[in-house]
Biopython code that builds the backbone (N, CA, C, O; Angstrom):
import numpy as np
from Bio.PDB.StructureBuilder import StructureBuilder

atoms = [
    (1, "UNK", "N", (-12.179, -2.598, 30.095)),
    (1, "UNK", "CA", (-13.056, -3.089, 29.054)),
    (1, "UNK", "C", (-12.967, -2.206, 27.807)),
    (1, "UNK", "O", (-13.102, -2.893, 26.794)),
    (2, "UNK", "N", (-12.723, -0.468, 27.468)),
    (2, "UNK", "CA", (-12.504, 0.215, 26.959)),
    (2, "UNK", "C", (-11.579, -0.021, 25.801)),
    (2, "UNK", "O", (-11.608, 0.038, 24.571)),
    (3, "UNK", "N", (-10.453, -0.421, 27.107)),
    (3, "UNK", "CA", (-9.181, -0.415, 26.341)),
    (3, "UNK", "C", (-8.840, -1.450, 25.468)),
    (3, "UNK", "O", (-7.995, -1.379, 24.575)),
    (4, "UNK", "N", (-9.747, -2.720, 25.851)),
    (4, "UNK", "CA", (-9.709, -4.506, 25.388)),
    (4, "UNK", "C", (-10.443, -4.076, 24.091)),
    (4, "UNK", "O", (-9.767, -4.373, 23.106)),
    (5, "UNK", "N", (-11.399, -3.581, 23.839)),
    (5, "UNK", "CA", (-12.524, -3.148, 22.937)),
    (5, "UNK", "C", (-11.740, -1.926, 21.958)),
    (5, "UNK", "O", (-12.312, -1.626, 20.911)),
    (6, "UNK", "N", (-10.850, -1.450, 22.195)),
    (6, "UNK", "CA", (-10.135, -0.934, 21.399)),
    (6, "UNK", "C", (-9.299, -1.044, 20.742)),
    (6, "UNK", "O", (-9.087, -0.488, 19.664)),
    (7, "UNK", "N", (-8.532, -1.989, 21.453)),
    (7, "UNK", "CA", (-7.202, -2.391, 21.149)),
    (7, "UNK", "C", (-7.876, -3.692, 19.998)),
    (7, "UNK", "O", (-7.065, -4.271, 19.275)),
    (8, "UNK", "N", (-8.921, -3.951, 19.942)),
    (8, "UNK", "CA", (-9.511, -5.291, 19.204)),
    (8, "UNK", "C", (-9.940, -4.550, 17.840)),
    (8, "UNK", "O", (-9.855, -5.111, 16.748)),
    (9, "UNK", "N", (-10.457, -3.095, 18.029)),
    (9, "UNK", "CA", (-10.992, -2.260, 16.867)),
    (9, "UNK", "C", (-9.973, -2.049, 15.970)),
    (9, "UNK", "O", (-10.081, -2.250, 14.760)),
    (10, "UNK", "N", (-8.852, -1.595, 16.604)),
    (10, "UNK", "CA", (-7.094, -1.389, 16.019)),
    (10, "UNK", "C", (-6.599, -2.541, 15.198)),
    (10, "UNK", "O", (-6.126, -2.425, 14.068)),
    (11, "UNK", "N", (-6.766, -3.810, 15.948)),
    (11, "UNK", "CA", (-6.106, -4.696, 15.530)),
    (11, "UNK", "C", (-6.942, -4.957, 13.874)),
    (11, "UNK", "O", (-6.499, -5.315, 12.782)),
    (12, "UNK", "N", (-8.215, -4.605, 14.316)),
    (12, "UNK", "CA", (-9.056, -5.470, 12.735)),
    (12, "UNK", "C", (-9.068, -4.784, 11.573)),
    (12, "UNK", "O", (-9.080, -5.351, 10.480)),
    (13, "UNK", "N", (-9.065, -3.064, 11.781)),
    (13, "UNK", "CA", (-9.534, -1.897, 11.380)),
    (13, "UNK", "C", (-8.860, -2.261, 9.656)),
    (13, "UNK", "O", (-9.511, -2.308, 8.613)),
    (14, "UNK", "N", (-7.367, -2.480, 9.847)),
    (14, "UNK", "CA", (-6.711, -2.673, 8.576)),
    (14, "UNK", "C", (-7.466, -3.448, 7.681)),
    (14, "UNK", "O", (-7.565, -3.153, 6.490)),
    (15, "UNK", "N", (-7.959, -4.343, 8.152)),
    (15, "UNK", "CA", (-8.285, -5.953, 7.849)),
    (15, "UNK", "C", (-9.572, -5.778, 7.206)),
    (15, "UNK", "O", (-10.004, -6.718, 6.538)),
    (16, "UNK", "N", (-10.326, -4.586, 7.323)),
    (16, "UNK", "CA", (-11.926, -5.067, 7.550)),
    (16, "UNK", "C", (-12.885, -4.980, 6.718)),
    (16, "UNK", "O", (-14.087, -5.232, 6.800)),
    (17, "UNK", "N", (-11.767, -4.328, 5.345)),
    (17, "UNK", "CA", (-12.717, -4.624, 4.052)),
    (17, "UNK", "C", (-11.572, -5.600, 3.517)),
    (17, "UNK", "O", (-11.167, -5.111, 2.463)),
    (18, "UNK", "N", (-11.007, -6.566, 3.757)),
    (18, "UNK", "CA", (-10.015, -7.574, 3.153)),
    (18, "UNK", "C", (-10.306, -8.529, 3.018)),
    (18, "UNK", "O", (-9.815, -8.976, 4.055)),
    (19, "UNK", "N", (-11.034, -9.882, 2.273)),
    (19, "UNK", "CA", (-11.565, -10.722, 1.993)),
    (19, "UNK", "C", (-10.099, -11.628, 1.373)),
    (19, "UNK", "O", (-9.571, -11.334, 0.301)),
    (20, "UNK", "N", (-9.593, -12.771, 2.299)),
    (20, "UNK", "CA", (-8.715, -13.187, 1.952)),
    (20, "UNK", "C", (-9.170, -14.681, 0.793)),
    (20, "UNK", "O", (-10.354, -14.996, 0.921)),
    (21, "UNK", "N", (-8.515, -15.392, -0.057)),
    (21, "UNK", "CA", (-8.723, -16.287, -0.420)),
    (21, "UNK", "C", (-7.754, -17.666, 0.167)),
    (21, "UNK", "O", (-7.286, -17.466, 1.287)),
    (22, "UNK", "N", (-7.395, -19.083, -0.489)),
    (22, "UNK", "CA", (-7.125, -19.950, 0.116)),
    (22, "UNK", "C", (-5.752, -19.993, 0.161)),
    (22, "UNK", "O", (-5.089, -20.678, 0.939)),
    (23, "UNK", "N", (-5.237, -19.073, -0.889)),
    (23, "UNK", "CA", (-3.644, -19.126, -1.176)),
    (23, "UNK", "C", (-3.283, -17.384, 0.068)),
    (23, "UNK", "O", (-2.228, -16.750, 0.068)),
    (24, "UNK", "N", (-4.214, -17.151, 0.713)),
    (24, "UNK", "CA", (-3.688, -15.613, 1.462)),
    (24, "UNK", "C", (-3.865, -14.728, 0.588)),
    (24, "UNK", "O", (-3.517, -13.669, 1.109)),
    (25, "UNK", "N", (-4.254, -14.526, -0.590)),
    (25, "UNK", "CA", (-4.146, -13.257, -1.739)),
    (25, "UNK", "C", (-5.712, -13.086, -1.713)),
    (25, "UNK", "O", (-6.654, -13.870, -1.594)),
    (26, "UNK", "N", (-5.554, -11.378, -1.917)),
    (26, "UNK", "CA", (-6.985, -10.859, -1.627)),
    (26, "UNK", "C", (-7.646, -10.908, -3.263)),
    (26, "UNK", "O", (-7.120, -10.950, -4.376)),
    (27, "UNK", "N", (-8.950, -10.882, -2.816)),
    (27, "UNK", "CA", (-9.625, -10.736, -3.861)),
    (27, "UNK", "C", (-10.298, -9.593, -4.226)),
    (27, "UNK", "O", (-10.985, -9.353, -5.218)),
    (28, "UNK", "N", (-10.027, -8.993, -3.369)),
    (28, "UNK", "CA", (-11.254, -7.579, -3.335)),
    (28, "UNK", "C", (-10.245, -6.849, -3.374)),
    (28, "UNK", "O", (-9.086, -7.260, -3.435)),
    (29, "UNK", "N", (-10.681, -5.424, -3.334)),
    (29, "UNK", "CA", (-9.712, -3.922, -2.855)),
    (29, "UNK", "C", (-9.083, -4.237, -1.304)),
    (29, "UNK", "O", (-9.458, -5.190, -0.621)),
    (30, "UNK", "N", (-8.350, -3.533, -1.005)),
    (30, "UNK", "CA", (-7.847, -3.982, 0.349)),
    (30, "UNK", "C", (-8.159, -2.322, 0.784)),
    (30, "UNK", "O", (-8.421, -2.005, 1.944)),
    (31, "UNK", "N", (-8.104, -1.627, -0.014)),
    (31, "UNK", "CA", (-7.470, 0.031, 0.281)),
    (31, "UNK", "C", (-8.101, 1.073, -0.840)),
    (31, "UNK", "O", (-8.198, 0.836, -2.045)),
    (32, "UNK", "N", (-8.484, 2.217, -0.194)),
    (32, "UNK", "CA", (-8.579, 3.327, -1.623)),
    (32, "UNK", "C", (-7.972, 4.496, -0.922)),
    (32, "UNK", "O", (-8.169, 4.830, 0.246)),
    (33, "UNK", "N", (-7.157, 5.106, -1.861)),
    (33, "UNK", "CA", (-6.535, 6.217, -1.270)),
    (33, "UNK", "C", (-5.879, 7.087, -2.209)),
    (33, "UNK", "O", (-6.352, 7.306, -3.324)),
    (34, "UNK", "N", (-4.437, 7.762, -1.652)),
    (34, "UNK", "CA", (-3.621, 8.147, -2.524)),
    (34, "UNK", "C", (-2.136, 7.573, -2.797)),
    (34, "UNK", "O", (-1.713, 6.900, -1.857)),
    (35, "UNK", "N", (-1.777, 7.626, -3.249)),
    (35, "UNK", "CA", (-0.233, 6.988, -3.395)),
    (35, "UNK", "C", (1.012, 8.201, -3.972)),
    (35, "UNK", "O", (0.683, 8.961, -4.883)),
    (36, "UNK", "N", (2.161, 8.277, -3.477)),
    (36, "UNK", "CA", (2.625, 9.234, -3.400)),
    (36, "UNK", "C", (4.431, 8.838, -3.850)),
    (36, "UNK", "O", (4.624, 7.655, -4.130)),
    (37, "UNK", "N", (5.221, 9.442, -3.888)),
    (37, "UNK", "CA", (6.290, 9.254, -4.730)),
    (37, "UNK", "C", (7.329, 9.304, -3.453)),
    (37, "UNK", "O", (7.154, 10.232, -2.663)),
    (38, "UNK", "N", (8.127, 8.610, -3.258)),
    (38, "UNK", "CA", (9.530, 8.919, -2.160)),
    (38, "UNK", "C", (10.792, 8.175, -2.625)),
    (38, "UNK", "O", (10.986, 7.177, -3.320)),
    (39, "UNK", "N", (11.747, 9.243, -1.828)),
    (39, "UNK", "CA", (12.722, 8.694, -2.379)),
    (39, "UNK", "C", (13.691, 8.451, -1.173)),
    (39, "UNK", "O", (14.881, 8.755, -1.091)),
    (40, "UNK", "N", (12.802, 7.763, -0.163)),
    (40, "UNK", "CA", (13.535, 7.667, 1.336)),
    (40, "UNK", "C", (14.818, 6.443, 1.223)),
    (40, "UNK", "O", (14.819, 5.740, 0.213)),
    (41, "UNK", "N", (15.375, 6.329, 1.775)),
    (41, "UNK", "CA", (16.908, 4.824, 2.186)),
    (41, "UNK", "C", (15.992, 3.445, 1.962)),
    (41, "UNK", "O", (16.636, 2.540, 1.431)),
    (42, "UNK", "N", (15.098, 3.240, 2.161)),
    (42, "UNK", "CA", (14.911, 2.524, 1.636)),
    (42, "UNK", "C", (14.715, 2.023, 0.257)),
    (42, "UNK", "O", (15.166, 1.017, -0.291)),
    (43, "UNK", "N", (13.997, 2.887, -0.141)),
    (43, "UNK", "CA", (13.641, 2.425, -1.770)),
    (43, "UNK", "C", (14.826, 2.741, -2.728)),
    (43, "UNK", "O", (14.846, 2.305, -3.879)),
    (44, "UNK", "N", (15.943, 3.621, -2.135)),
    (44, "UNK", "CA", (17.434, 3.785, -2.903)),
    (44, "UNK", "C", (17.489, 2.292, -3.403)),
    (44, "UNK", "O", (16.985, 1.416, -2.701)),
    (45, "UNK", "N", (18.064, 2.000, -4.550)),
    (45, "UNK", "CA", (18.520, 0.943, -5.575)),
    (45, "UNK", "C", (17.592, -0.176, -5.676)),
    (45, "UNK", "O", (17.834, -1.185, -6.338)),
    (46, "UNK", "N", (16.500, 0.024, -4.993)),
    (46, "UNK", "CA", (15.477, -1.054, -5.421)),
    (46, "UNK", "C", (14.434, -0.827, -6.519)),
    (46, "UNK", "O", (14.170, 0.304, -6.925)),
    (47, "UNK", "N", (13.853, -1.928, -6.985)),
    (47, "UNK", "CA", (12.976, -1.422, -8.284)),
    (47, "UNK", "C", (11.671, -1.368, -7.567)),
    (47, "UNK", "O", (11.561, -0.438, -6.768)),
    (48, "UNK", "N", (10.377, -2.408, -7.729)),
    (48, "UNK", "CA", (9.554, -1.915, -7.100)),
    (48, "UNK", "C", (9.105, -2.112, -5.740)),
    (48, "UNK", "O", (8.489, -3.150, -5.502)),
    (49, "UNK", "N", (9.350, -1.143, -4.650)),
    (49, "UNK", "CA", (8.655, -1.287, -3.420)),
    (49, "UNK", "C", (8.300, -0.248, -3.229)),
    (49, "UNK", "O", (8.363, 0.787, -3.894)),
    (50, "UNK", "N", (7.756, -0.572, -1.950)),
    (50, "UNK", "CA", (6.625, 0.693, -1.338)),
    (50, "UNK", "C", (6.716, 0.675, 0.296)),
    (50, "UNK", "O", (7.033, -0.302, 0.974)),
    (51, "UNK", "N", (6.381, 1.922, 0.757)),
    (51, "UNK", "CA", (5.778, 1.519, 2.517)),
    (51, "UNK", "C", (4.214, 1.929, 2.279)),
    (51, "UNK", "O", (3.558, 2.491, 1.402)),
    (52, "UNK", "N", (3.992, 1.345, 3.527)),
    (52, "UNK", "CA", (2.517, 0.812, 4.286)),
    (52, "UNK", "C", (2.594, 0.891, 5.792)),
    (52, "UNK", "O", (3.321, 0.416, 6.664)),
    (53, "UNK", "N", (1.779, 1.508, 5.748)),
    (53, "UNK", "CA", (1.996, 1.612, 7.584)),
    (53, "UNK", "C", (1.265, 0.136, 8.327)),
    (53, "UNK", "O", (1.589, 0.034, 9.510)),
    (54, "UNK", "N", (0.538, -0.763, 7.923)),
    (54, "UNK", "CA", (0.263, -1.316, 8.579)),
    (54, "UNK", "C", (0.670, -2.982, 7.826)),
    (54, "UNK", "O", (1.147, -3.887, 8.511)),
    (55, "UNK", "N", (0.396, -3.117, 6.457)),
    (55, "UNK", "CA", (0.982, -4.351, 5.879)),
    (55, "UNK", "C", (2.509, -5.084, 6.411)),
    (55, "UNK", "O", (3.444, -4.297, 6.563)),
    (56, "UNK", "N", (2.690, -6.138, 6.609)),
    (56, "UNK", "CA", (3.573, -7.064, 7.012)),
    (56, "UNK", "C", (4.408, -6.517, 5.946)),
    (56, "UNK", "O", (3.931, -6.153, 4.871)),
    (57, "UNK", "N", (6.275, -6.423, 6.381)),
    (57, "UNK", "CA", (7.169, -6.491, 5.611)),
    (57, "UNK", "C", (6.898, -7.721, 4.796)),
    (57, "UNK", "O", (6.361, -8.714, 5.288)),
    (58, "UNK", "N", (7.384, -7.617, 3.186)),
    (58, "UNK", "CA", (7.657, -8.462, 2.292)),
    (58, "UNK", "C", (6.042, -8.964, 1.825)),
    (58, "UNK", "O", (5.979, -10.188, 1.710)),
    (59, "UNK", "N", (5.322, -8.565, 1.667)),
    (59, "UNK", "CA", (3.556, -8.476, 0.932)),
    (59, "UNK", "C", (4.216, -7.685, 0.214)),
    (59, "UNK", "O", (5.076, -6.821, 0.387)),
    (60, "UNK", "N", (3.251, -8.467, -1.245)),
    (60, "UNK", "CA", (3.241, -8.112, -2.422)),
    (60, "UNK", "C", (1.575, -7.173, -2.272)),
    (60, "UNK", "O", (0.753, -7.186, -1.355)),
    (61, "UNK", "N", (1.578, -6.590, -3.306)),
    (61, "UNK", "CA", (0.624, -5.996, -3.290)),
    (61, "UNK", "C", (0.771, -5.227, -4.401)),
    (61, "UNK", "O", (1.867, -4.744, -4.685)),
    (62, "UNK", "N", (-0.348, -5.027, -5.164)),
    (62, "UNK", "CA", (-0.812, -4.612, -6.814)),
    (62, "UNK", "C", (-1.269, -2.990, -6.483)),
    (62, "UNK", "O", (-2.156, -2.826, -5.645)),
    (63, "UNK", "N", (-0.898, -2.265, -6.886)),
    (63, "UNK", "CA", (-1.195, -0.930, -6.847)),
    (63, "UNK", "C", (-2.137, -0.162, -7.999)),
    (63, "UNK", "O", (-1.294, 0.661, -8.357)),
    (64, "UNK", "N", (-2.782, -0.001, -8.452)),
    (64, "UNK", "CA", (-3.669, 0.337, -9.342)),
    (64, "UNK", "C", (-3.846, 1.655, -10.040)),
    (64, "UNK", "O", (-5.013, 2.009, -9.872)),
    (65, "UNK", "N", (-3.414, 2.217, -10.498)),
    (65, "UNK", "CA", (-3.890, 3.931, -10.590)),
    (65, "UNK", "C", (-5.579, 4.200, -11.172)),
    (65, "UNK", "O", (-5.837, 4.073, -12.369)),
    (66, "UNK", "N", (-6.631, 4.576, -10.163)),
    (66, "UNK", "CA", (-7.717, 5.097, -10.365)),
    (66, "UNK", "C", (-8.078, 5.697, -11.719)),
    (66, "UNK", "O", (-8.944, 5.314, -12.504)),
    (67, "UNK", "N", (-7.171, 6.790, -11.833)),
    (67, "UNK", "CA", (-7.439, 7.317, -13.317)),
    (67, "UNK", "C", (-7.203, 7.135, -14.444)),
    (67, "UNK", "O", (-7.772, 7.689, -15.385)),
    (68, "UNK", "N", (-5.772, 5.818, -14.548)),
    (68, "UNK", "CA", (-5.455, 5.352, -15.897)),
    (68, "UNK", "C", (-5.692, 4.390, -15.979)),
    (68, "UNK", "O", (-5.444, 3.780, -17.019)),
    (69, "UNK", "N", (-6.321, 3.764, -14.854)),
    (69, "UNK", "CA", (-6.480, 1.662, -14.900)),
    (69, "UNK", "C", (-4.325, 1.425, -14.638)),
    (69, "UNK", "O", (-4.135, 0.638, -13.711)),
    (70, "UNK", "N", (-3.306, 1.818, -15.109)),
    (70, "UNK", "CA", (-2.039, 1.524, -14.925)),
    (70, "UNK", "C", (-2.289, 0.858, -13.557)),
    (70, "UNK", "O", (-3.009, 1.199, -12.619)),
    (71, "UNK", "N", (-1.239, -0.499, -13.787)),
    (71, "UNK", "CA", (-0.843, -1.132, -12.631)),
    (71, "UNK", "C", (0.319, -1.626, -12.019)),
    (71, "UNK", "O", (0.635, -2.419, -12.907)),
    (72, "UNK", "N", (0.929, -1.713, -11.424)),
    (72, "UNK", "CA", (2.294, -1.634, -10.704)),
    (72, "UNK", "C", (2.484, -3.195, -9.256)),
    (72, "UNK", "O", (1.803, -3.134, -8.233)),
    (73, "UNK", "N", (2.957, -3.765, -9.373)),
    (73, "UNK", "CA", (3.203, -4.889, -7.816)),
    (73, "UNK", "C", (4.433, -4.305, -7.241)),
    (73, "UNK", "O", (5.545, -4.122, -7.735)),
    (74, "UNK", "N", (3.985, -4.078, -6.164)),
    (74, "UNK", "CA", (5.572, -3.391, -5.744)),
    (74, "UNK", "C", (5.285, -4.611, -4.022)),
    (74, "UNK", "O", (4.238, -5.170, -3.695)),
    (75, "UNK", "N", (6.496, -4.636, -3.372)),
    (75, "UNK", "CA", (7.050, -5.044, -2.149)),
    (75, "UNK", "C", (6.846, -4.705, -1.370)),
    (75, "UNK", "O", (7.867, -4.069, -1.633)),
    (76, "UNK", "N", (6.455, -4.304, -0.264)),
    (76, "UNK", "CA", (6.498, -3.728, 1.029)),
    (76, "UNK", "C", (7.408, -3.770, 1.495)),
    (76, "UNK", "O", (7.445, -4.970, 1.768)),
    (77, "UNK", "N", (8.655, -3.202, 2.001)),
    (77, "UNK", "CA", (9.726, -2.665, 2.263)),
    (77, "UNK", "C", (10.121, -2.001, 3.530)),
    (77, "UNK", "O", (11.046, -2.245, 4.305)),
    (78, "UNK", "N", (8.839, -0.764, 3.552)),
    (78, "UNK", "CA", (9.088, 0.024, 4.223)),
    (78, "UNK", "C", (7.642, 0.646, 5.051)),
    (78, "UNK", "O", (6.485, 0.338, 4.765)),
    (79, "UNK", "N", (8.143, 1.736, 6.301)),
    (79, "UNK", "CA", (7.005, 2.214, 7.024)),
    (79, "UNK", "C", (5.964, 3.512, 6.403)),
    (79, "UNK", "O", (5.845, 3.602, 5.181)),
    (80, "UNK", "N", (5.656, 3.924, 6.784)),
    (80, "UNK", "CA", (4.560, 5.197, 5.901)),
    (80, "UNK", "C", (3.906, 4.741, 5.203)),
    (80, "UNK", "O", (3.842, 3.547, 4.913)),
    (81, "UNK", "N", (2.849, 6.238, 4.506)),
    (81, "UNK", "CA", (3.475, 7.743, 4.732)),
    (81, "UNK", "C", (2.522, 7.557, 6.207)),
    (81, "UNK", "O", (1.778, 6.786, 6.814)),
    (82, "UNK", "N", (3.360, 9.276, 6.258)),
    (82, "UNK", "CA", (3.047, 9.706, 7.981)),
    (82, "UNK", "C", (2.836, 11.044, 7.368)),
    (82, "UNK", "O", (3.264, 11.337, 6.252)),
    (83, "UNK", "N", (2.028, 12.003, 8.287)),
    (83, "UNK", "CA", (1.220, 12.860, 8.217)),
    (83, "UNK", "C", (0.075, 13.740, 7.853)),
    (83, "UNK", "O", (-0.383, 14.776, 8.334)),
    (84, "UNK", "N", (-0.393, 12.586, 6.317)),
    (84, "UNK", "CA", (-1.218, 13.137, 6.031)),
    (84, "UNK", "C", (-2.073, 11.693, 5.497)),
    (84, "UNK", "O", (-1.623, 10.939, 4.634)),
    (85, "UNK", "N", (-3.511, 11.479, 6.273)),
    (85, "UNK", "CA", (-4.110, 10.268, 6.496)),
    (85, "UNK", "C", (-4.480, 9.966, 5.349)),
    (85, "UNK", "O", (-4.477, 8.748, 5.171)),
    (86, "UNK", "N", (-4.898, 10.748, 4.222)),
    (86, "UNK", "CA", (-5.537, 10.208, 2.834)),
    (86, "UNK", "C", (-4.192, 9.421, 2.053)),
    (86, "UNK", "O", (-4.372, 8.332, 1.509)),
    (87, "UNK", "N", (-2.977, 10.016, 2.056)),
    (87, "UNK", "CA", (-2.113, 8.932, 1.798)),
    (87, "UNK", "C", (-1.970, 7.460, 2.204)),
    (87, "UNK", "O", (-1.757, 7.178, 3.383)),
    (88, "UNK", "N", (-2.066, 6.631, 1.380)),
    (88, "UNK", "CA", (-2.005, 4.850, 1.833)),
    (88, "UNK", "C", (-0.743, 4.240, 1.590)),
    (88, "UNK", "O", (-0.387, 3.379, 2.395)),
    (89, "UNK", "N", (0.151, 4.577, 0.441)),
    (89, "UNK", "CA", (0.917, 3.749, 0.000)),
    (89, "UNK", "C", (2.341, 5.002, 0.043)),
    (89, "UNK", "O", (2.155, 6.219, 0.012)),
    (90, "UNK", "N", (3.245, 4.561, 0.094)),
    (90, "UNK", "CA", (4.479, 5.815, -0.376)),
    (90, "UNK", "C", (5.271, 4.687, -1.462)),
    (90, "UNK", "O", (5.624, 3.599, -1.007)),
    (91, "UNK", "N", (5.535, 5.050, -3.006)),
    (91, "UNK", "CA", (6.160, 4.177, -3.662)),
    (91, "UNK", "C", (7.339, 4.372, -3.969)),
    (91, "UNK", "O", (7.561, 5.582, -4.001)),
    (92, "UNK", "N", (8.408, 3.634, -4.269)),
    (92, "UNK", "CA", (9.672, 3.614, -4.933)),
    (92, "UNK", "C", (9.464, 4.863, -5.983)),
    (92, "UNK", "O", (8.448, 5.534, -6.165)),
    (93, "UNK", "N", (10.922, 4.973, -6.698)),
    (93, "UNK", "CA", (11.247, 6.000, -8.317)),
    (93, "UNK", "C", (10.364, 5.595, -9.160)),
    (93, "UNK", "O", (9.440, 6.207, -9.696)),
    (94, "UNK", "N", (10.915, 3.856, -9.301)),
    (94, "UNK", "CA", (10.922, 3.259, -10.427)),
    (94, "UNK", "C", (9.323, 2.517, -10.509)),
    (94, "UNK", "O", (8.924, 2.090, -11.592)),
    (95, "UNK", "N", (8.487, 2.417, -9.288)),
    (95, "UNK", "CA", (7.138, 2.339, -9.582)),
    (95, "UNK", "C", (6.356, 3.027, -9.485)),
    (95, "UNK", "O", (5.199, 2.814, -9.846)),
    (96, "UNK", "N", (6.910, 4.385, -8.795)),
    (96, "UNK", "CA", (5.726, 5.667, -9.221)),
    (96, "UNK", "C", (6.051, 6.208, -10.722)),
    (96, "UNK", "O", (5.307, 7.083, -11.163)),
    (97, "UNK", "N", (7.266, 5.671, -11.641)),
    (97, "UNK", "CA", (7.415, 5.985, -12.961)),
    (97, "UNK", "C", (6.450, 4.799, -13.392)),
    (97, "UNK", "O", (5.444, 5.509, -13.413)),
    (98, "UNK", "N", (6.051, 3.761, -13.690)),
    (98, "UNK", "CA", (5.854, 2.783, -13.950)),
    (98, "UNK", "C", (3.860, 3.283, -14.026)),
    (98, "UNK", "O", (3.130, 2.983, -14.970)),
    (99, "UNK", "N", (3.461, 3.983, -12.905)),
    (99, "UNK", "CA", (2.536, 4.132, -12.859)),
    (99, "UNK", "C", (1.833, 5.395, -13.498)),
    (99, "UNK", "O", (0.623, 5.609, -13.561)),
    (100, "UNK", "N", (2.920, 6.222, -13.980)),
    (100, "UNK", "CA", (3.309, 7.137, -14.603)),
    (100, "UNK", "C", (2.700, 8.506, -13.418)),
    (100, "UNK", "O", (1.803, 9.283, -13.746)),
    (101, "UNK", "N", (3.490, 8.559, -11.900)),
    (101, "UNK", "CA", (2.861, 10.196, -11.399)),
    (101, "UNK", "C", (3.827, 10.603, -10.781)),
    (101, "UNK", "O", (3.810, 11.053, -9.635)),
    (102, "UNK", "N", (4.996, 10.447, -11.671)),
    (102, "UNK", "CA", (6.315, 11.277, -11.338)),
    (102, "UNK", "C", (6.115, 12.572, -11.245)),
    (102, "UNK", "O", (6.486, 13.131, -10.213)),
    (103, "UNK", "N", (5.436, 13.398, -12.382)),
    (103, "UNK", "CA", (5.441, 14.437, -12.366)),
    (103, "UNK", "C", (4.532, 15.087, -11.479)),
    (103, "UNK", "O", (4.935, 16.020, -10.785)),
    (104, "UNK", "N", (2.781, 14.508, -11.400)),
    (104, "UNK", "CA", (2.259, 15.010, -10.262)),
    (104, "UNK", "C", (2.726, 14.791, -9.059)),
    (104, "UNK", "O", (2.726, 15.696, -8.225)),
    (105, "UNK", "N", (3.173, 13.617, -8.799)),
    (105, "UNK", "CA", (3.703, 13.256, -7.086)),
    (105, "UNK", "C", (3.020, 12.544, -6.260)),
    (105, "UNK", "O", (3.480, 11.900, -5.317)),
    (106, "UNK", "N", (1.288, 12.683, -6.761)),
    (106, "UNK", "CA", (0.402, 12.112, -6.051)),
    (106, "UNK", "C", (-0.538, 11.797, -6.789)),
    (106, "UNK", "O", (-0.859, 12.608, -7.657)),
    (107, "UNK", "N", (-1.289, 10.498, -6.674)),
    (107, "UNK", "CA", (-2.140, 10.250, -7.729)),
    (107, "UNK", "C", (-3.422, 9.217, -6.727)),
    (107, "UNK", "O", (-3.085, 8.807, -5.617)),
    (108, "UNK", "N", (-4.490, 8.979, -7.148)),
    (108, "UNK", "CA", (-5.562, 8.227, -6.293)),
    (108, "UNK", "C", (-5.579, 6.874, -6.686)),
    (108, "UNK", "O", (-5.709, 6.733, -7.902)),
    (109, "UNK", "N", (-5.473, 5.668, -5.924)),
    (109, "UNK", "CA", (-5.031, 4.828, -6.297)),
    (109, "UNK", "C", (-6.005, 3.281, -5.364)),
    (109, "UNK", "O", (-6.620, 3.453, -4.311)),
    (110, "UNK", "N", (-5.917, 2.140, -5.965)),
    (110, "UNK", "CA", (-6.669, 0.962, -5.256)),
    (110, "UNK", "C", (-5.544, 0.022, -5.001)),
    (110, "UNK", "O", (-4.681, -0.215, -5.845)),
    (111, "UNK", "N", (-5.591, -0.685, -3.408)),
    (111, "UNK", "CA", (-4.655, -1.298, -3.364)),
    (111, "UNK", "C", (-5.197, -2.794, -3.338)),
    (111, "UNK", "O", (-6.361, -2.830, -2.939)),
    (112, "UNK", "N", (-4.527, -4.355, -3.738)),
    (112, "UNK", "CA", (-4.992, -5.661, -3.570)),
    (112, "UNK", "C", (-3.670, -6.060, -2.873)),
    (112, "UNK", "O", (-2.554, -5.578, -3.065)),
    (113, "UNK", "N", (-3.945, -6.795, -2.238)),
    (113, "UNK", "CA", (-2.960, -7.779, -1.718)),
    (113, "UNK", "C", (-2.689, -9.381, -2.486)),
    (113, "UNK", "O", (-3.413, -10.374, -2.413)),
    (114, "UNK", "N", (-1.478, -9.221, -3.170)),
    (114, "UNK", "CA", (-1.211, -10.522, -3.798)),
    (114, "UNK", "C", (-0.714, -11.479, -2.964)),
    (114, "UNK", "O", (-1.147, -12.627, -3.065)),
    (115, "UNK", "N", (0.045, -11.230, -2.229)),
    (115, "UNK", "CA", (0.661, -12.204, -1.105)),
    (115, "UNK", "C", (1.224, -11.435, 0.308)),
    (115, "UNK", "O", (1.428, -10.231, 0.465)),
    (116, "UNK", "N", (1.388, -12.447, 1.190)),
    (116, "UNK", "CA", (1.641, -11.823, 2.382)),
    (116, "UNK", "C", (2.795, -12.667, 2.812)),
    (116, "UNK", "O", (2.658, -13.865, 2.564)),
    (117, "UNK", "N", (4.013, -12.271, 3.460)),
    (117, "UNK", "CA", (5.313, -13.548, 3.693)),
    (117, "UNK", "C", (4.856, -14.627, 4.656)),
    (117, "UNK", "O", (5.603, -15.566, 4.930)),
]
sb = StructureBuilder()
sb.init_structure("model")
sb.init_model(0)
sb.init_chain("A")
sb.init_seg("    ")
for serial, (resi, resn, name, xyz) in enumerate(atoms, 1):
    if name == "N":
        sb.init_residue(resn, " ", resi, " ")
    sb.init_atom(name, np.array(xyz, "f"), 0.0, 1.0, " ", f" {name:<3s}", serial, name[0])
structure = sb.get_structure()
């Protein structure tokens, strides 16, 4: 019963401030966190994507920067970040330039979900 009751907490946890609309695109925040710069095999020669540890490959999703209002749609692509939990998003070159936190590396950020595949 533990494990049924957990495995149900897991499944929603992502989900559970996500208010979907009729087309699948959120209306609300999905996420608040940090967003962070990589330059892993995946995001090599692509323009904007990102990983997410829990979003479906190929969701769009609007990235926000907290402190400048700047906004960015990048792809979901890829897995992460991993190790450090306040991170939400890990972005491409060309949309952590876009959002302008190349130089810091890390910046606080709101995520929406525009579409999901």
């Amino acid at each position: 019963m533990k494990r049924a009751a957990l495995a149900l907490a897991l499944l929603l946890s992502p989900m559970g401030n996500m208010s979907l609309g009729a087309a699948g695109a959120s209306s609300a925040v999905f996420q608040s966190g940090s967003a962070v710069f990589y330059g892993g095999r995946a995001a090599q020669g692509t323009v904007m994507t990102a990983a997410h540890r829990s979003l479906p490959f190929g969701t769009w999703v609007r990235v926000t920067h907290s402190g400048t209002g700047r906004s960015v749609d990048v792809m979901v692509n890829d897995r992460g970040p991993f190790g450090n939990s306040r991170r939400i998003i890990d972005l491409s070159r060309s949309a952590a330039a876009s959002l302008g936190i190349l130089a810091q590396g890390v910046a606080p950020v709101t995520l929406r979900i525009l579409s999901r595949p």
